[in-house]
GUBA-30053 format. One record per residue (C-alpha): x, y, z; chain. Coordinates in steps of 0.1 Angstrom, whole numbers, padded with zeros to 4 digits. Example, Ala and Ser with C-alpha at 12.3 -4.5 7.8 and 13.67 -1.06 7.14 Angstrom:
! residues 2
      x      y      z  chain
   0123  -0045   0078      A
   0137  -0011   0071      A
***
This chain:
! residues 92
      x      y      z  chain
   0000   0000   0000      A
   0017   0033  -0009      A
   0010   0067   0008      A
  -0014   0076  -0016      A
  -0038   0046  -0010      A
  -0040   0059   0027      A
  -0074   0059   0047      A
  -0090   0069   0075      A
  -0091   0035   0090      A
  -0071   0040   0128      A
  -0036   0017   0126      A
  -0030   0002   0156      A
   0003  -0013   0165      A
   0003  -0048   0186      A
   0032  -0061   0201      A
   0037  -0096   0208      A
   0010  -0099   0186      A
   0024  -0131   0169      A
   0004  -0157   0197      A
  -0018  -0154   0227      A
  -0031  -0124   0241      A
  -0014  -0102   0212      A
  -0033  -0123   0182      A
  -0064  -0119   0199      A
  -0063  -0086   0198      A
  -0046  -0086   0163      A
  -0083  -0108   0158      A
  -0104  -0078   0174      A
  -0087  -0050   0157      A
  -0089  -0061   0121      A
  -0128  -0073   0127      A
  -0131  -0037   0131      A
  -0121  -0029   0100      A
  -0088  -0009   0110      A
  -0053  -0017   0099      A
  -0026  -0035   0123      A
   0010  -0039   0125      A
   0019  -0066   0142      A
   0053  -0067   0161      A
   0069  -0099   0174      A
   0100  -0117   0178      A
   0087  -0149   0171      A
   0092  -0151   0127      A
   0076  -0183   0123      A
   0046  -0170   0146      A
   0042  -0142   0120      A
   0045  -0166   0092      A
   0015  -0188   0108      A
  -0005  -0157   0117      A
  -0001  -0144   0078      A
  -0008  -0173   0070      A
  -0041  -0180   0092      A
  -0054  -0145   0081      A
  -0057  -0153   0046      A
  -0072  -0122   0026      A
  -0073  -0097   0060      A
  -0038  -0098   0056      A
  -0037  -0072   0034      A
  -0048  -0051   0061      A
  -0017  -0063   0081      A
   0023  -0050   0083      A
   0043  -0080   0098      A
   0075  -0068   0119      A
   0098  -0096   0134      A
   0111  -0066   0157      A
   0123  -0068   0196      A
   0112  -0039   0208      A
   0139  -0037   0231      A
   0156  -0025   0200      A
   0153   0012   0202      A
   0165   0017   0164      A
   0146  -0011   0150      A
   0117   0003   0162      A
   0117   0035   0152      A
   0128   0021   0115      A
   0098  -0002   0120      A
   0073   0029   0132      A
   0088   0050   0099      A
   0083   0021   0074      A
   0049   0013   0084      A
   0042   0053   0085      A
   0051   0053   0049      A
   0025   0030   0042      A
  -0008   0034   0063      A
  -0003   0068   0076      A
   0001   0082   0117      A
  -0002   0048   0141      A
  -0040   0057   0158      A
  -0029   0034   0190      A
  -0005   0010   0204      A
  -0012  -0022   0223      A
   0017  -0040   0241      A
***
Protein backbone atom coordinates (compact mmCIF):
# COMPACT_ATOMS: atom_id res chain seq x y z
CA UNK A 1 0.00 0.00 0.00
CA UNK A 2 1.71 3.34 -0.86
CA UNK A 3 1.03 6.67 0.83
CA UNK A 4 -1.42 7.62 -1.57
CA UNK A 5 -3.76 4.55 -0.97
CA UNK A 6 -4.00 5.87 2.72
CA UNK A 7 -7.36 5.86 4.67
CA UNK A 8 -9.00 6.90 7.54
CA UNK A 9 -9.15 3.53 9.04
CA UNK A 10 -7.14 3.98 12.76
CA UNK A 11 -3.55 1.67 12.60
CA UNK A 12 -2.97 0.18 15.58
CA UNK A 13 0.34 -1.35 16.55
CA UNK A 14 0.32 -4.82 18.57
CA UNK A 15 3.18 -6.14 20.06
CA UNK A 16 3.70 -9.58 20.76
CA UNK A 17 1.04 -9.87 18.58
CA UNK A 18 2.38 -13.06 16.85
CA UNK A 19 0.43 -15.71 19.73
CA UNK A 20 -1.84 -15.45 22.73
CA UNK A 21 -3.10 -12.42 24.11
CA UNK A 22 -1.41 -10.24 21.16
CA UNK A 23 -3.30 -12.30 18.17
CA UNK A 24 -6.43 -11.92 19.90
CA UNK A 25 -6.29 -8.63 19.78
CA UNK A 26 -4.65 -8.56 16.29
CA UNK A 27 -8.27 -10.76 15.83
CA UNK A 28 -10.43 -7.83 17.39
CA UNK A 29 -8.73 -5.01 15.68
CA UNK A 30 -8.88 -6.10 12.07
CA UNK A 31 -12.80 -7.29 12.69
CA UNK A 32 -13.10 -3.69 13.15
CA UNK A 33 -12.11 -2.91 10.00
CA UNK A 34 -8.84 -0.87 11.02
CA UNK A 35 -5.28 -1.74 9.89
CA UNK A 36 -2.64 -3.52 12.32
CA UNK A 37 1.02 -3.90 12.47
CA UNK A 38 1.89 -6.64 14.22
CA UNK A 39 5.33 -6.73 16.08
CA UNK A 40 6.89 -9.89 17.40
CA UNK A 41 10.02 -11.74 17.77
CA UNK A 42 8.68 -14.86 17.08
CA UNK A 43 9.25 -15.10 12.72
CA UNK A 44 7.57 -18.30 12.31
CA UNK A 45 4.59 -17.00 14.59
CA UNK A 46 4.22 -14.24 12.01
CA UNK A 47 4.49 -16.63 9.23
CA UNK A 48 1.54 -18.83 10.82
CA UNK A 49 -0.50 -15.70 11.72
CA UNK A 50 -0.11 -14.37 7.78
CA UNK A 51 -0.83 -17.28 7.01
CA UNK A 52 -4.14 -17.97 9.22
CA UNK A 53 -5.39 -14.49 8.10
CA UNK A 54 -5.67 -15.26 4.63
CA UNK A 55 -7.15 -12.25 2.58
CA UNK A 56 -7.33 -9.74 6.00
CA UNK A 57 -3.84 -9.81 5.59
CA UNK A 58 -3.67 -7.22 3.41
CA UNK A 59 -4.82 -5.07 6.08
CA UNK A 60 -1.68 -6.31 8.13
CA UNK A 61 2.30 -5.04 8.34
CA UNK A 62 4.27 -7.99 9.78
CA UNK A 63 7.48 -6.83 11.91
CA UNK A 64 9.75 -9.64 13.45
CA UNK A 65 11.10 -6.60 15.74
CA UNK A 66 12.30 -6.80 19.61
CA UNK A 67 11.16 -3.86 20.81
CA UNK A 68 13.94 -3.65 23.09
CA UNK A 69 15.56 -2.54 20.00
CA UNK A 70 15.29 1.16 20.20
CA UNK A 71 16.49 1.67 16.44
CA UNK A 72 14.60 -1.11 15.04
CA UNK A 73 11.69 0.27 16.24
CA UNK A 74 11.73 3.46 15.23
CA UNK A 75 12.83 2.09 11.51
CA UNK A 76 9.81 -0.23 11.97
CA UNK A 77 7.29 2.92 13.20
CA UNK A 78 8.80 5.00 9.88
CA UNK A 79 8.27 2.14 7.44
CA UNK A 80 4.89 1.29 8.39
CA UNK A 81 4.21 5.30 8.51
CA UNK A 82 5.09 5.31 4.91
CA UNK A 83 2.48 2.97 4.16
CA UNK A 84 -0.78 3.39 6.33
CA UNK A 85 -0.26 6.76 7.61
CA UNK A 86 0.15 8.15 11.69
CA UNK A 87 -0.24 4.85 14.10
CA UNK A 88 -4.00 5.70 15.85
CA UNK A 89 -2.89 3.38 19.02
CA UNK A 90 -0.51 1.04 20.37
CA UNK A 91 -1.23 -2.15 22.31
CA UNK A 92 1.74 -4.02 24.10
Amino acid sequence: MSGSARTHEPTILVTGGASGIGRATVAAVLAQGWKAIVADRDGAGLNLLRETLGPAAGKVVYEQLDVADEAAVIATIARCDAEFGPIGGVVN
